[in-house]
RODO-687920 format. One line per 4 residues: number of its first residue (from 1); for each residue x, y, z of N, C-alpha, C. Coordinates in steps of 0.1 Angstrom, whole numbers, plus 5000, padded with zeros to 4 digits. Layout:
# RODO-687920
NUM) X,Y,Z,X,Y,Z,X,Y,Z ~ ...
# end
This chain:
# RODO-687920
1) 4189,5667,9400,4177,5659,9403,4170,5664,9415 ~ 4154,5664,9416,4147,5664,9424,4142,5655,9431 ~ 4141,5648,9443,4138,5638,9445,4138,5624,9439 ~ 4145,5624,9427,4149,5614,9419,4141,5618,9406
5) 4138,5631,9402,4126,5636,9395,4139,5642,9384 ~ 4140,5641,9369,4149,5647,9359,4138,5661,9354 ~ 4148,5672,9362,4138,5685,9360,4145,5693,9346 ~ 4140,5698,9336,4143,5708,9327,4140,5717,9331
9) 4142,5730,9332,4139,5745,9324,4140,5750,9314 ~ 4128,5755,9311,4129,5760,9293,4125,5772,9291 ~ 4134,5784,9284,4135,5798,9283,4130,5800,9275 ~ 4116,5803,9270,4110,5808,9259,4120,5822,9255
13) 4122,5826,9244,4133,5841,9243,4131,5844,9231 ~ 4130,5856,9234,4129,5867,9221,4134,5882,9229 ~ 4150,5884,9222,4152,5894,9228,4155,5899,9239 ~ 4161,5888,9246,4160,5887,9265,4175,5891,9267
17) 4186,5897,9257,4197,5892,9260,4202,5908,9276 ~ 4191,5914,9275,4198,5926,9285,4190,5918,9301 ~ 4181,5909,9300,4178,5904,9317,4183,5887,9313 ~ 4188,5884,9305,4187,5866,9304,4198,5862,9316
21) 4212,5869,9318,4221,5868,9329,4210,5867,9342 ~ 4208,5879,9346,4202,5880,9358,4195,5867,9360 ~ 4182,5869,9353,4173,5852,9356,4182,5842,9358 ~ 4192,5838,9350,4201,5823,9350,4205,5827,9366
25) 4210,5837,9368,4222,5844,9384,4211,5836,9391 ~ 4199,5835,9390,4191,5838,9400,4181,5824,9402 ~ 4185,5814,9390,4182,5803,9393,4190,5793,9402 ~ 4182,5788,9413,4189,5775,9424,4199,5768,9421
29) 4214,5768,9426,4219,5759,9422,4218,5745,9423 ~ 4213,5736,9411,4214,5724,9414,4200,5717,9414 ~ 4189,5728,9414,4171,5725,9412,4170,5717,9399 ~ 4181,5720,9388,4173,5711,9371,4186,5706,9372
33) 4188,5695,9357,4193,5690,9351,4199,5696,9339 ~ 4189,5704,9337,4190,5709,9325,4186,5725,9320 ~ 4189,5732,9316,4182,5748,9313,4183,5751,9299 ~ 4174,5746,9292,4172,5752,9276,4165,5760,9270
37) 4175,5768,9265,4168,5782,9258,4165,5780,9246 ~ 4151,5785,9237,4146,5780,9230,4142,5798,9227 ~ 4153,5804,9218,4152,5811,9207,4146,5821,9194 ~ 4134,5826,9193,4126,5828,9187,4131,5839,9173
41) 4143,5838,9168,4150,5845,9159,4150,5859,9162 ~ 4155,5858,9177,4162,5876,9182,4167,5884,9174 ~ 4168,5893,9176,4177,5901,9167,4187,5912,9173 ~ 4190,5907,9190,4199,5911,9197,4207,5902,9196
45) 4215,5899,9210,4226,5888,9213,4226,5881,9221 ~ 4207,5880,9223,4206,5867,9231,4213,5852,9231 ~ 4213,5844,9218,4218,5836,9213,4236,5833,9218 ~ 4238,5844,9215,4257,5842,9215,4255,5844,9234
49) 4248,5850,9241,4247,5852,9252,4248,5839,9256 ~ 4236,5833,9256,4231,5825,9262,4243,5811,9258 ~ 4248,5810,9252,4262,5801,9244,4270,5801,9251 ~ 4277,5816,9255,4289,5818,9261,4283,5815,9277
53) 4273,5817,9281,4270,5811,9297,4269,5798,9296 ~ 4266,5787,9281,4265,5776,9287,4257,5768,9286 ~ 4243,5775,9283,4230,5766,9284,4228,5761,9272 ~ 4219,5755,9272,4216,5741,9257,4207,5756,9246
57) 4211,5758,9235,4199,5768,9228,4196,5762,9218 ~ 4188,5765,9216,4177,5761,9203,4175,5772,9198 ~ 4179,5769,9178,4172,5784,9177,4158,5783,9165 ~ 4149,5792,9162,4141,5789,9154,4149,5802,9142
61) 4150,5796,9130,4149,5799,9120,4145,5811,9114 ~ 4133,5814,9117,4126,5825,9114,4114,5832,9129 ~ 4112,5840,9133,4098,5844,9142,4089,5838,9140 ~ 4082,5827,9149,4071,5819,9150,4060,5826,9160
65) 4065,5832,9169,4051,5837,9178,4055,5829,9195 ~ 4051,5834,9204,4052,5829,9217,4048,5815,9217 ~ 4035,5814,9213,4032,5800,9214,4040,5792,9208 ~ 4043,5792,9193,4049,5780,9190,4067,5780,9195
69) 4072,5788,9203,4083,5791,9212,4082,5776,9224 ~ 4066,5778,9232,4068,5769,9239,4066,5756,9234 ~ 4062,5756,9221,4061,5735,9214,4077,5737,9214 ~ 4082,5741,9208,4094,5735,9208,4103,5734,9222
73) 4100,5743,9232,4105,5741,9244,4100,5728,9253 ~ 4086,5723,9251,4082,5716,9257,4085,5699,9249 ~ 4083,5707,9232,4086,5691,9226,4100,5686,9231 ~ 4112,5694,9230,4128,5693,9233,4129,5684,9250
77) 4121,5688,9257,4120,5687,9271,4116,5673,9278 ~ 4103,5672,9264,4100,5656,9269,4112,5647,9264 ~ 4111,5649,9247,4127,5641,9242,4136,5636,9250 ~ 4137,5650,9259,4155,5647,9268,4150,5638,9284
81) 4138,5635,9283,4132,5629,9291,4127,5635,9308 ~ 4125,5644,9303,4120,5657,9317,4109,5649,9321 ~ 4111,5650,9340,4098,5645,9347,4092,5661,9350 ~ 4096,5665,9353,4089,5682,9357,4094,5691,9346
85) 4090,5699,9343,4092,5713,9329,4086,5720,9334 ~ 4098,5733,9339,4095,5746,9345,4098,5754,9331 ~ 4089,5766,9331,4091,5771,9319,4090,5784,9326 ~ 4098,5791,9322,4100,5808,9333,4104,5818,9319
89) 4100,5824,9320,4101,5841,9308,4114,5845,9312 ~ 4126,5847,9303,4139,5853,9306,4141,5864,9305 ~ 4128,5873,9306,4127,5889,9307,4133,5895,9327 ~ 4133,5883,9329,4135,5885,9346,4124,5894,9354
93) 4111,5893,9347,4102,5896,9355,4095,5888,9366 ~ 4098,5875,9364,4094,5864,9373,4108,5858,9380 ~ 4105,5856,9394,4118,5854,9404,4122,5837,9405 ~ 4132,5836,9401,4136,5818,9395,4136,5814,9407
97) 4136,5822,9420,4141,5813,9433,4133,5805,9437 ~ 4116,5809,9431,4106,5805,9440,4102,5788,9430 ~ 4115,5786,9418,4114,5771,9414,4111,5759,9418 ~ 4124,5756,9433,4121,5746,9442,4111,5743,9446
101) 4102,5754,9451,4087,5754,9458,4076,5747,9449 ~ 4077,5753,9434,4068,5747,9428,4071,5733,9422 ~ 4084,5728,9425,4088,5716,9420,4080,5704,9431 ~ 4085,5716,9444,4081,5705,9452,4064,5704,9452
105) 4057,5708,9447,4043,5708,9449,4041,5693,9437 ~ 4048,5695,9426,4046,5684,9416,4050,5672,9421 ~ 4064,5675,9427,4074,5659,9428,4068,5652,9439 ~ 4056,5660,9446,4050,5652,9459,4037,5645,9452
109) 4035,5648,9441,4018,5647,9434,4006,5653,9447 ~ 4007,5668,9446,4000,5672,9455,3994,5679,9443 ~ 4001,5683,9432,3993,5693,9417,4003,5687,9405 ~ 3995,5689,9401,4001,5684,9380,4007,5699,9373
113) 3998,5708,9379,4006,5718,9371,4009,5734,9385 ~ 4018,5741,9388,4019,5755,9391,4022,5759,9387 ~ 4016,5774,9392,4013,5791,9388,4022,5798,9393 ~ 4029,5809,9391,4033,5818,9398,4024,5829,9398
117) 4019,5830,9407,4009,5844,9410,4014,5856,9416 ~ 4015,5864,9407,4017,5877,9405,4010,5886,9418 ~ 3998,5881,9418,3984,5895,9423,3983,5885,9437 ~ 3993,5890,9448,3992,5890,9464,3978,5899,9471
121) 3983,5908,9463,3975,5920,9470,3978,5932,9462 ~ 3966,5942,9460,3967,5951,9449,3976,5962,9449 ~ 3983,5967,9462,3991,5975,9464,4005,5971,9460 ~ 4009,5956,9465,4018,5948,9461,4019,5944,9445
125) 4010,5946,9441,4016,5940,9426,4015,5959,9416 ~ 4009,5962,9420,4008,5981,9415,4021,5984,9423 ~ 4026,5985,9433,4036,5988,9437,4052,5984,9429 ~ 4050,5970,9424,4059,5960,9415,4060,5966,9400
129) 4047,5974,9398,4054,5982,9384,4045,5978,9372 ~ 4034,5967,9377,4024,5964,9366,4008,5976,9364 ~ 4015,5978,9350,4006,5989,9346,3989,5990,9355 ~ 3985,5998,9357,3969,5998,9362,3961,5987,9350
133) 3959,5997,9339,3951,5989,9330,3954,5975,9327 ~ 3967,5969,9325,3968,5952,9328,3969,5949,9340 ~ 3968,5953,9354,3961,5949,9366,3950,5944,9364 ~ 3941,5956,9361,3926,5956,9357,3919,5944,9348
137) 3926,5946,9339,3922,5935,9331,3927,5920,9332 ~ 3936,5916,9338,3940,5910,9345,3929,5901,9356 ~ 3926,5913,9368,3918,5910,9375,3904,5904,9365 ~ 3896,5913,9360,3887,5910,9352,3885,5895,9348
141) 3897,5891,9337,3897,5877,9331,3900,5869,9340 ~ 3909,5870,9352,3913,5860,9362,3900,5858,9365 ~ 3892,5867,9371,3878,5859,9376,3872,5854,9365 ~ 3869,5859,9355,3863,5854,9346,3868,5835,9343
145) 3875,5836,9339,3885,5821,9336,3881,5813,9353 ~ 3882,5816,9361,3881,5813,9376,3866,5805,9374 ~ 3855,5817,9370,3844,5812,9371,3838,5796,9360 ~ 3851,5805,9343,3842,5790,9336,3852,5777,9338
149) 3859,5782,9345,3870,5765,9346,3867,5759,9361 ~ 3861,5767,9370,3861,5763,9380,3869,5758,9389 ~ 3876,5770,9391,3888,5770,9395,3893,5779,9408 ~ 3904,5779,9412,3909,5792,9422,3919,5798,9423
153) 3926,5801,9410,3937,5802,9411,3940,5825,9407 ~ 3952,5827,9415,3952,5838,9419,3958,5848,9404 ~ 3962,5842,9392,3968,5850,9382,3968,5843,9372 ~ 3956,5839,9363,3959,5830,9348,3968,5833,9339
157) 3979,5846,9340,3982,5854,9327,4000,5854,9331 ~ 4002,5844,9339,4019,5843,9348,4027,5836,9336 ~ 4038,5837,9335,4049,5840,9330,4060,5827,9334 ~ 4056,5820,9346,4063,5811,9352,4050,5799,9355
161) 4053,5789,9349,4048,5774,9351,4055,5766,9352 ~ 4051,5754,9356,4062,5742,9363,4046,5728,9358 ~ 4053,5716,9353,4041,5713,9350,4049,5695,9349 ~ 4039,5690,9352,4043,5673,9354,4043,5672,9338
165) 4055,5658,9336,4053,5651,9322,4041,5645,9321 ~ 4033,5642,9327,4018,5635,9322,4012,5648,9316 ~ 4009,5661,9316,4005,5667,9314,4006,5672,9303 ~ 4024,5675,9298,4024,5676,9284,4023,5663,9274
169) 4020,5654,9282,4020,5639,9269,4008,5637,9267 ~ 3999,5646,9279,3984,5643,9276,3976,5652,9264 ~ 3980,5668,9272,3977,5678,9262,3980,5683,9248 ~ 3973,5679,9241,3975,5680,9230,3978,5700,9222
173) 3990,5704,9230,3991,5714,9229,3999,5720,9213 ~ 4002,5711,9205,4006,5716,9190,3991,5721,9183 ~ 3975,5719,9190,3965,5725,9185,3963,5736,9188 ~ 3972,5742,9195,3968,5755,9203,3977,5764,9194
177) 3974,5779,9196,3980,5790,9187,3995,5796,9190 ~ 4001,5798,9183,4014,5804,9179,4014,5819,9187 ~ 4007,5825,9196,4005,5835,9193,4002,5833,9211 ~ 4003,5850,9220,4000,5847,9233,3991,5840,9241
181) 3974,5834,9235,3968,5830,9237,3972,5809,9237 ~ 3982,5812,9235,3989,5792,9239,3985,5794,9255 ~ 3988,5800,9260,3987,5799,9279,3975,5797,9281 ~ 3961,5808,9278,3952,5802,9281,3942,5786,9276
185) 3944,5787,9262,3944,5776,9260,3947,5762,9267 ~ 3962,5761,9268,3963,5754,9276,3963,5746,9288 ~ 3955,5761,9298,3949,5756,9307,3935,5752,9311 ~ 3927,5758,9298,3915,5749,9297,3915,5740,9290
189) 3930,5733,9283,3932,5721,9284,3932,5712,9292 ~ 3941,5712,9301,3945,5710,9313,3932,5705,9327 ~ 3924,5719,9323,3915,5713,9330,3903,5705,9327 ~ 3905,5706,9314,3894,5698,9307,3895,5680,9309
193) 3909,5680,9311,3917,5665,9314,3920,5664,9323 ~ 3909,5673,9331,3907,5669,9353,3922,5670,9358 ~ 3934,5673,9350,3945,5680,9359,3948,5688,9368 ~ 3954,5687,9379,3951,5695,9396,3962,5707,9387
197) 3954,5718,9390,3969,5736,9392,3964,5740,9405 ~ 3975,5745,9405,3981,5754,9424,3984,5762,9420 ~ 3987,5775,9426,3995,5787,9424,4007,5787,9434 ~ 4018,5796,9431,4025,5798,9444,4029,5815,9440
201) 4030,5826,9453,4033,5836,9450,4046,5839,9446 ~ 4044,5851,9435,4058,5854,9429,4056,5868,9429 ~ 4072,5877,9435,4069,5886,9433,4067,5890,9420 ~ 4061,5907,9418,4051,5913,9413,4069,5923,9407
205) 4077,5921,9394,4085,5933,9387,4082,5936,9371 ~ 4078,5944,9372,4074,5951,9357,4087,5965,9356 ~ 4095,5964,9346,4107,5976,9344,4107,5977,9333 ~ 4118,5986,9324,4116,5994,9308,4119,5981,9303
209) 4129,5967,9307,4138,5956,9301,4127,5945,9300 ~ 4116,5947,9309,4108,5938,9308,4098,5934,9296 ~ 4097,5925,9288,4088,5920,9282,4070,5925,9281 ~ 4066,5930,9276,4050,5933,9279,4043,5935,9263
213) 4034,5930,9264,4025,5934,9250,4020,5947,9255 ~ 4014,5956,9243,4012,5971,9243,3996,5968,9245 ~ 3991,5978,9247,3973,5979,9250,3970,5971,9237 ~ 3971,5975,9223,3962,5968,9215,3967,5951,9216
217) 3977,5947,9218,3983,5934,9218,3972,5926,9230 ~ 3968,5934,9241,3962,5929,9250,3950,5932,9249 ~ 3943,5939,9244,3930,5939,9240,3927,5926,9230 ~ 3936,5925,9221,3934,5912,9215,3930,5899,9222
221) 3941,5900,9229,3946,5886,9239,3934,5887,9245 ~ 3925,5895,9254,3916,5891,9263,3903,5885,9252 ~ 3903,5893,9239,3894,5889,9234,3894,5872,9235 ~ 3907,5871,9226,3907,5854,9228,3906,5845,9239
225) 3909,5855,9247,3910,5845,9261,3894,5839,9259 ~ 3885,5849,9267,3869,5847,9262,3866,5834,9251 ~ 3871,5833,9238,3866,5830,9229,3872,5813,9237 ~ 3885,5814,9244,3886,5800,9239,3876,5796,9260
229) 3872,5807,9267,3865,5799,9276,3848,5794,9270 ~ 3844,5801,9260,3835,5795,9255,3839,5783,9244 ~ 3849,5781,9239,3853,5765,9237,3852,5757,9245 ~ 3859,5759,9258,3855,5753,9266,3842,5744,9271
233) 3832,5756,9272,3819,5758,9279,3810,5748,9271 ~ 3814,5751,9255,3809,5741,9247,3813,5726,9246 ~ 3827,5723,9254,3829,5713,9250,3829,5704,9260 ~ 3822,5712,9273,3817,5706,9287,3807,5701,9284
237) 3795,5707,9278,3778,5708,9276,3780,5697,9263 ~ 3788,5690,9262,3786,5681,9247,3782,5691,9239 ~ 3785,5699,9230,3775,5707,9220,3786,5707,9215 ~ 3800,5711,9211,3809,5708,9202,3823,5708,9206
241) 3831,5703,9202,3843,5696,9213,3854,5700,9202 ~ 3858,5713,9203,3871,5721,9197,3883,5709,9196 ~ 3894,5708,9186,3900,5700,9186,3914,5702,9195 ~ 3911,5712,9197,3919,5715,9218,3923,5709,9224
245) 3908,5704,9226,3908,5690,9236,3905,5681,9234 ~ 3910,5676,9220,3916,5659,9220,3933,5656,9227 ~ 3930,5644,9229,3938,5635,9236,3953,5637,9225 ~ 3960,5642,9231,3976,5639,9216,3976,5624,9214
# end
């Protein structure tokens, strides 16, 4: 328990079983209630991994896609009655320690949802191992997204979020895609439903074990990003209101 707050963690996984130890080593003892791993039909030994250490797993049946990874991580989460749902990538590219911090920004209601932000400073996160060209582009869409959400936040494309139960009971996130663009979505959900995000810094590790889509996977992705801040833009200006952002 956090301040009397019932906290989950939820391992989105596909194929994490060579960093999944590390991340668990390296989460707080005593910060959740709970840590569920939610399975995306690996085809390593994440599964029997993640069993023999202990944690609650969920498996999907067949490959659904990132996105529909986190419905089930998030649907499982409210069920078991989670006040906070930290959801962290078990590629161990994002540092579990910096959990407490972002819990505490929720459990005080100072923000509804935190970021872990990657991009400190450009030598600091290029030094960390993230390719130039997803820096770059990175940079690019962070502003971009910054400008149409109206916002300030230092990394839209993080790997670690922490996010109040009102947030997923409001967001009607089963309309969003199966596919890496659930994150952005999301958060022009999020803000479309006047919900406060913060960031908090996380260091910056990109290695061979780490998780990353290839150039064309991310050329995709920025496309979409784009497409869904003009859903957005349209459904600020009353002109047509994507079903995104209906109320669940």
């Amino acid at each position: 328990m956090f301040q009397d707050k019932k906290v989950i963690i939820v391992l989105p996984a596909y194929n994490a079983e060579k960093t999944l130890e590390n991340t668990l080593k390296d989460i707080p003892v005593g910060v959740a209630d709970e840590i569920i791993l939610v399975d995306d039909a690996s085809t390593d030994g994440t599964v029997g991994l993640a069993k023999k250490i202990g944690i609650t797993v969920l498996e999907h049946d067949r490959n659904q896609g990132y996105g529909a990874n986190q419905k089930t991580c998030y649907t499982t989460a409210l069920d078991k009655g989670a006040e906070i749902i930290v959801m962290i990538h078990p590629d161990y590219q994002y540092d579990p320690r910096i959990i407490p911090f972002a819990i505490g920004f929720l459990a005080t209601g100072i923000c509804d949802i935190i970021i872990g932000s990657r991009v400190r400073t450009r030598r600091e996160t290029l030094e960390g191992g993230m390719p130039i060209y997803k820096y770059i582009s990175n940079r690019i869409l962070t502003i971009f997204e910054n400008i149409a959400l109206g916002q300030n936040l230092g990394d839209f494309h993080s790997g670690f979020r922490a996010y109040r139960r009102e947030v997923l009971k409001t967001v009607d996130f089963f309309q969003n895609s199966d596919d890496f663009v659930f994150d952005t979505e999301f958060l022009a959900q999020a803000v479309y439903h006047n919900f406060r995000i913060g960031d908090v810094p996380i260091p910056t590790r990109y290695f061979a074990e780490a998780s990353s889509i290839n150039f064309r996977r991310s050329l995709k992705y920025g496309i979409q990003t784009v497409m869904v801040m003009l859903k957005f833009a349209l459904a600020k200006w009353g002109i047509h209101k994507s079903r995104i952002f209906r109320i669940r």
